[in-house]
C-alpha positions as CSV (number, residue, x, y, z in Angstrom):
1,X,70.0,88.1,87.1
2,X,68.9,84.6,85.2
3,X,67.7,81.8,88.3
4,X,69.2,78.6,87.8
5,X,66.8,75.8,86.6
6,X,64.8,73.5,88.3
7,X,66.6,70.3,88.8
8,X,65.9,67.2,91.1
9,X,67.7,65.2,93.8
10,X,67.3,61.6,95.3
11,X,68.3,61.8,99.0
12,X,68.9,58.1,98.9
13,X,65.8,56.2,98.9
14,X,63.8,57.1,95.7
15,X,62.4,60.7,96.7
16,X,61.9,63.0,94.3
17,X,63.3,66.3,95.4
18,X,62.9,69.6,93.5
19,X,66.1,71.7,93.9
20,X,67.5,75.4,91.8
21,X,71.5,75.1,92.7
22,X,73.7,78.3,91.7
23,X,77.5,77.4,92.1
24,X,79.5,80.1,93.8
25,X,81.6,82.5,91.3
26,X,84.9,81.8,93.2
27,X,84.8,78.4,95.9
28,X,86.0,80.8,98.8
29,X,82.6,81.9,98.3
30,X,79.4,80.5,100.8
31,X,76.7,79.1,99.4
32,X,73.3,80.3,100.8
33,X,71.0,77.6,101.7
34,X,67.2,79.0,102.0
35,X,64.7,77.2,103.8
36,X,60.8,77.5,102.9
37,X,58.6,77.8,105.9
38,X,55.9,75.1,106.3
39,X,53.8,74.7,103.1
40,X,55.5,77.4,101.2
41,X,58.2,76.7,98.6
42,X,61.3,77.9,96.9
43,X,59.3,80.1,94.5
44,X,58.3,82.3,97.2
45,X,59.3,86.1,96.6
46,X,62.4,86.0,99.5
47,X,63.2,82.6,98.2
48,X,64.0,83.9,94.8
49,X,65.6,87.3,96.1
50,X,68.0,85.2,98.3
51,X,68.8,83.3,95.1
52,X,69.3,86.9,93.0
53,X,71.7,88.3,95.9
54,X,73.8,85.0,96.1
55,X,74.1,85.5,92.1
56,X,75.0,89.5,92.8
57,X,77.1,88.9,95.0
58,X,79.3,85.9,93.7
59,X,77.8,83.1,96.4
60,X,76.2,80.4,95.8
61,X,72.4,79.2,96.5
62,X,70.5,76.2,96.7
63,X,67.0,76.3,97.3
64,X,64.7,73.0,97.5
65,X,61.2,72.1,98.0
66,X,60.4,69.7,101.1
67,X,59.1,66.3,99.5
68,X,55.1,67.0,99.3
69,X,55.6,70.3,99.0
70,X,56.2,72.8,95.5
71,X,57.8,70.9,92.4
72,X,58.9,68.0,94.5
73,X,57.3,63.8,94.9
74,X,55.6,62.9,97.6
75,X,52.4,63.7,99.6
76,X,52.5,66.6,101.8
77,X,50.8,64.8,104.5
78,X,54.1,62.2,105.3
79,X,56.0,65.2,105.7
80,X,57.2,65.3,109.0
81,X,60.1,68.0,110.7
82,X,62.6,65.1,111.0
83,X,61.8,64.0,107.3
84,X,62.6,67.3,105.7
85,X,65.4,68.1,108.3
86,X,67.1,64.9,106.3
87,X,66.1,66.1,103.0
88,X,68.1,69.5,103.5
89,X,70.9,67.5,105.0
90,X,71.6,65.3,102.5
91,X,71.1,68.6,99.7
92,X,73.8,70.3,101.4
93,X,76.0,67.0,102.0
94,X,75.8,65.3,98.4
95,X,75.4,69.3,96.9
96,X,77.6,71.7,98.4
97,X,81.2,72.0,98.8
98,X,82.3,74.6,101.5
99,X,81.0,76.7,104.1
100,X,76.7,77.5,103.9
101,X,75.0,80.1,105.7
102,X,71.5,78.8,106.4
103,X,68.8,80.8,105.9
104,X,64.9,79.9,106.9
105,X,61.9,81.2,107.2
106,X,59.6,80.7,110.2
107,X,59.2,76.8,110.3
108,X,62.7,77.1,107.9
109,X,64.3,78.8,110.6
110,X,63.6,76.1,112.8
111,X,64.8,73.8,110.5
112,X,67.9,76.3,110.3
113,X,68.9,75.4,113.8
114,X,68.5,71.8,113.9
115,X,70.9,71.8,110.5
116,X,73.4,74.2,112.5
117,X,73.6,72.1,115.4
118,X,74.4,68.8,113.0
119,X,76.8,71.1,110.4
120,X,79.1,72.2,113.3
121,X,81.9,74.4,111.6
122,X,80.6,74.2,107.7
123,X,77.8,76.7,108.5
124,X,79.3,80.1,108.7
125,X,76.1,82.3,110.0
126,X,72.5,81.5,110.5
127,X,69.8,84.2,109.6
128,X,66.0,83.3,110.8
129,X,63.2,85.5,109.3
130,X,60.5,84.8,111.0
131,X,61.8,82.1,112.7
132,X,59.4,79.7,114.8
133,X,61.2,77.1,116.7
134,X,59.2,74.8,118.8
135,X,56.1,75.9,117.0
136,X,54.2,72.2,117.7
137,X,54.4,73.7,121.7
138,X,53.7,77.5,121.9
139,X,51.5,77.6,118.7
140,X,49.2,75.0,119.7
141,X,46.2,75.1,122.5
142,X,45.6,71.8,124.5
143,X,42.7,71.5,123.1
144,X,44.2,71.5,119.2
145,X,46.6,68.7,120.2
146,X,44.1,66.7,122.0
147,X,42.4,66.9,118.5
148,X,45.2,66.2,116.6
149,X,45.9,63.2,118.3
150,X,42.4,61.9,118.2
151,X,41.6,63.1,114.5
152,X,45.1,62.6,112.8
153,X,44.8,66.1,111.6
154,X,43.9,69.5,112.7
155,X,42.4,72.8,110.3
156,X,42.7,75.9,111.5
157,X,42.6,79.7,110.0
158,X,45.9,81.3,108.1
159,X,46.1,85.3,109.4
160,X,48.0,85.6,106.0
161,X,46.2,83.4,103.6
162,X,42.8,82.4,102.6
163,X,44.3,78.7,102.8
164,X,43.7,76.9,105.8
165,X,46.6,75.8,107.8
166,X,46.9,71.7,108.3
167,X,48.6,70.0,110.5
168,X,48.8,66.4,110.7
169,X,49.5,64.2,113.7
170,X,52.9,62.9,112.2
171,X,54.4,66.3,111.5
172,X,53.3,67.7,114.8
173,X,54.6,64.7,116.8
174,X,58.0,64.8,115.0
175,X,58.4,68.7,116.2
176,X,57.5,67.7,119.7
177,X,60.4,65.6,119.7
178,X,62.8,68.1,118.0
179,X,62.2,70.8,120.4
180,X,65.0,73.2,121.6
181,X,63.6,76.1,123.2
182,X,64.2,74.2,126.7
183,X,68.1,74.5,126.9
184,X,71.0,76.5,125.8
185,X,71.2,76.0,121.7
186,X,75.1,75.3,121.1
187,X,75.4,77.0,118.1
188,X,78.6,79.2,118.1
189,X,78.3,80.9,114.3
190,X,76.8,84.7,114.0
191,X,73.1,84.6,114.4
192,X,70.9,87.3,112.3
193,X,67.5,87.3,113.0
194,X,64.4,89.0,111.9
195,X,61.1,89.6,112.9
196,X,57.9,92.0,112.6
197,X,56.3,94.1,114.8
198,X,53.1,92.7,114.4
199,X,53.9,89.5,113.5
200,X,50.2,87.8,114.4
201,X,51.8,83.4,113.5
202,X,55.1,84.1,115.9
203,X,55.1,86.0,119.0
204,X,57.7,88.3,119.3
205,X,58.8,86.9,122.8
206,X,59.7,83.7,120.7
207,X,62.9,85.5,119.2
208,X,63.6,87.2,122.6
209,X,64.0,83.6,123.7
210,X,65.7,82.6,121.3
211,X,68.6,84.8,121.4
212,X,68.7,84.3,125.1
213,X,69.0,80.5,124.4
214,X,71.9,80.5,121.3
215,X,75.5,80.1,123.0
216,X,76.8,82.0,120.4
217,X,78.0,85.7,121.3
218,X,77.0,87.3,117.6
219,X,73.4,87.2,117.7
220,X,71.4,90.0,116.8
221,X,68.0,90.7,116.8
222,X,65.8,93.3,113.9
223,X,62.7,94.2,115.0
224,X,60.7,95.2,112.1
225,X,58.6,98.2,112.4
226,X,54.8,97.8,111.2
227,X,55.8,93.7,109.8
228,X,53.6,91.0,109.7
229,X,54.7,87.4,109.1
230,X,55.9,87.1,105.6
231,X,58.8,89.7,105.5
232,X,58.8,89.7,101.9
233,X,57.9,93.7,101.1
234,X,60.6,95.4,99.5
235,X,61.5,96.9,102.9
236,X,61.8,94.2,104.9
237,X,64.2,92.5,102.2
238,X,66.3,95.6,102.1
239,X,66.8,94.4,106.2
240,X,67.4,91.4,105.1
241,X,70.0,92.0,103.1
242,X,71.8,94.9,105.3
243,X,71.8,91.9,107.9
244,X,73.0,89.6,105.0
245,X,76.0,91.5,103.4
246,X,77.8,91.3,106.3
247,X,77.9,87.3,106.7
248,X,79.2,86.8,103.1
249,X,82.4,88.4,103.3
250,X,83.1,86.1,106.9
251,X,86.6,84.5,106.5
């Protein structure tokens, strides 16, 4: 199955942002929208097996790379939740005709929820892999944001890469702000999420609270056995796509 190219898009003031956009076989079909987690990009394995479903199964996909991040402009340190929260609005707005199912993974899924609740009725399901809401509360000690607020940035360990994991004080701030965790989340659209067993960046209570949180009566939750974080062995995208299938034949 051949990936569609890289291409750019300006979201309206001069950014540089690096986007691969399949158009749907028929236009009654959805267009899958996948969302990188933080610091990854749309070359990552699930990114581009999203992309090779979509184009197996007649949908569409657009993938991007947050500004700072991958093939697109900018320097990674501006990028803030809000900022790339616009970036994948105005993709799908100025990009997409029709109804998206949103797809993220962990900060992505986050990201995936704040789109939903701003799409209303053009996003048809939601699936979160990993998904890490309100990660700038529950994955931060007192002490890390007392630093981060002093020091402008914070370095800490990666479980799952030999890259340390920064966070500056702008992108953490933004997140604080753009919580949802506290309150019932009015989305109404089916809800598919997954999430490893042993998991060691998001606590499996966070889905739990998730789907308690959702309005929406269609959520389901796939706890998988033996998973880490990244979800991406051949396995774990096989669950991905039994939860998948499903959502792209939705009226």
């Amino acid at each position: 199955m051949l990936l569609p190219d890289l291409a750019y898009f300006d979201p309206g003031d001069g950014r540089r942002i690096a986007i691969c956009h399949r158009l749907p076989a028929d236009p009654a079909r959805p267009t899958l929208v996948f969302l990188p987690g933080y610091a990854s990009d749309m070359t990552g394995s699930k990114a581009v097996a999203v992309d090779a479903f979509a184009g197996a199964t007649g949908c569409g996909c657009l993938r991007l790379d947050y500004s700072g991040t991958g093939a697109s402009g900018g320097e990674f340190a501006d990028g803030t939740l809000a900022r790339w929260l616009e970036e994948v609005l105005a993709a799908i707005d100025r990009l997409v005709d029709g109804r998206v199912i949103l797809i993220g993974s962990s900060m992505g899924g986050w990201i995936a929820l704040l789109a939903a609740l701003r799409l209303g009725n053009r996003v048809s399901a939601l699936v979160g892999i990993a998904a890490a809401p309100d990660f700038t509360d529950w994955g931060f000690s007192p002490e890390d944001k007392i630093r981060l607020l002093q020091d402008g940035r914070l370095e800490r360990p990666d479980p799952d890469s030999n890259t340390p994991f920064v966070t500056h004080r702008g992108f953490w701030q933004s997140g604080e702000a753009l919580r949802i965790l506290g309150g019932p989340i009015a989305i109404d659209c089916p809800v598919r999420l997954l999430h490893g067993e042993h998991d060691q960046v998001v606590p499996v209570g966070v889905p739990l609270k998730l789907l308690a949180q959702l309005r929406s009566a269609d959520v389901q939750l796939t706890l998988v056995k033996g998973g880490g974080h990244r979800l991406s062995e051949p396995r774990e995208l096989d669950a991905l796509f039994r939860s998948l299938a499903p959502l792209v034949e939705l009226p």
